[in-house]
C-alpha positions in Angstrom: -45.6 -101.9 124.0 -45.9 -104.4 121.5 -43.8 -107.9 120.7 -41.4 -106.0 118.2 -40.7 -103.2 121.0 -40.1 -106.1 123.6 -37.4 -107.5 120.5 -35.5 -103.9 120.3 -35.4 -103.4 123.8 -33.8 -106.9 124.5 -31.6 -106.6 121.5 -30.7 -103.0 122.8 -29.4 -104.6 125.8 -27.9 -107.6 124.0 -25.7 -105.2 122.1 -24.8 -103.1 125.7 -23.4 -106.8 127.2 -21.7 -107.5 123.7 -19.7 -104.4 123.6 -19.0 -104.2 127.1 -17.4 -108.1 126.7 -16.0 -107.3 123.4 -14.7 -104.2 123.3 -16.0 -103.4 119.6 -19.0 -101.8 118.3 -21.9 -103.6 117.7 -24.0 -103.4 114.6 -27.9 -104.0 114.5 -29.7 -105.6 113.9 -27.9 -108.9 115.3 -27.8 -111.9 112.7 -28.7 -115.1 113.5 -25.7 -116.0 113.2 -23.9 -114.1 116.5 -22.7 -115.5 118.7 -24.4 -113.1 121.4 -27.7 -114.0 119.4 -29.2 -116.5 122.0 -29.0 -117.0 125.3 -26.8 -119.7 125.3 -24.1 -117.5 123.2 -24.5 -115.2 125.4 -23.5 -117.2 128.3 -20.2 -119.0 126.6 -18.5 -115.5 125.0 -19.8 -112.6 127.2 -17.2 -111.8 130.1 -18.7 -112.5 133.7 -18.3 -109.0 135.3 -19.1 -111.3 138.7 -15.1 -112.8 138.4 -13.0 -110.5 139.6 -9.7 -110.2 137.1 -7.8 -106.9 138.1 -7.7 -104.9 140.8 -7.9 -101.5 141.5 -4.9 -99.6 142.5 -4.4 -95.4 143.0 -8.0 -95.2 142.5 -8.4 -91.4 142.9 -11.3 -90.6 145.9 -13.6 -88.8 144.4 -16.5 -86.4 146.5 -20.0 -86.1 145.1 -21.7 -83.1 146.1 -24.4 -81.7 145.3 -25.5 -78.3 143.9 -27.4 -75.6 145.8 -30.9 -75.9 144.4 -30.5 -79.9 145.4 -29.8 -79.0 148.9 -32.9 -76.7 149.9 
């Protein structure tokens, strides 16, 4: 992997944290001028998934199970 690989991958992710704070799509590459652009923008706009703002009510239970060929 080279330096410009290492760049897409982090701006890949970069545009993940935007969306998922933002609620809108993201366009690549990101512009100097985003505000999710450094680290520091990143850390005054994107939501902090560690504070707890809803709850959860009438969450529906949910099984996982798993197929046949999984299970021998």
């Amino acid at each position: 992997m080279d330096g410009q690989s290492g760049r897409n991958t982090l701006e890949l992710i970069v545009g993940i944290y935007k969306s998922a704070s933002t609620g809108e799509k993201v366009v690549f590459p990101l512009g100097a001028e985003d505000a999710f652009y450094t680290r520091e923008g990143i850390m005054q706009h994107a939501v902090h998934f560690y504070e707890k703002k809803t709850t959860v009510e009438n969450f529906e239970d949910s099984s996982i199970t798993l197929g046949s060929k999984l299970n021998s």
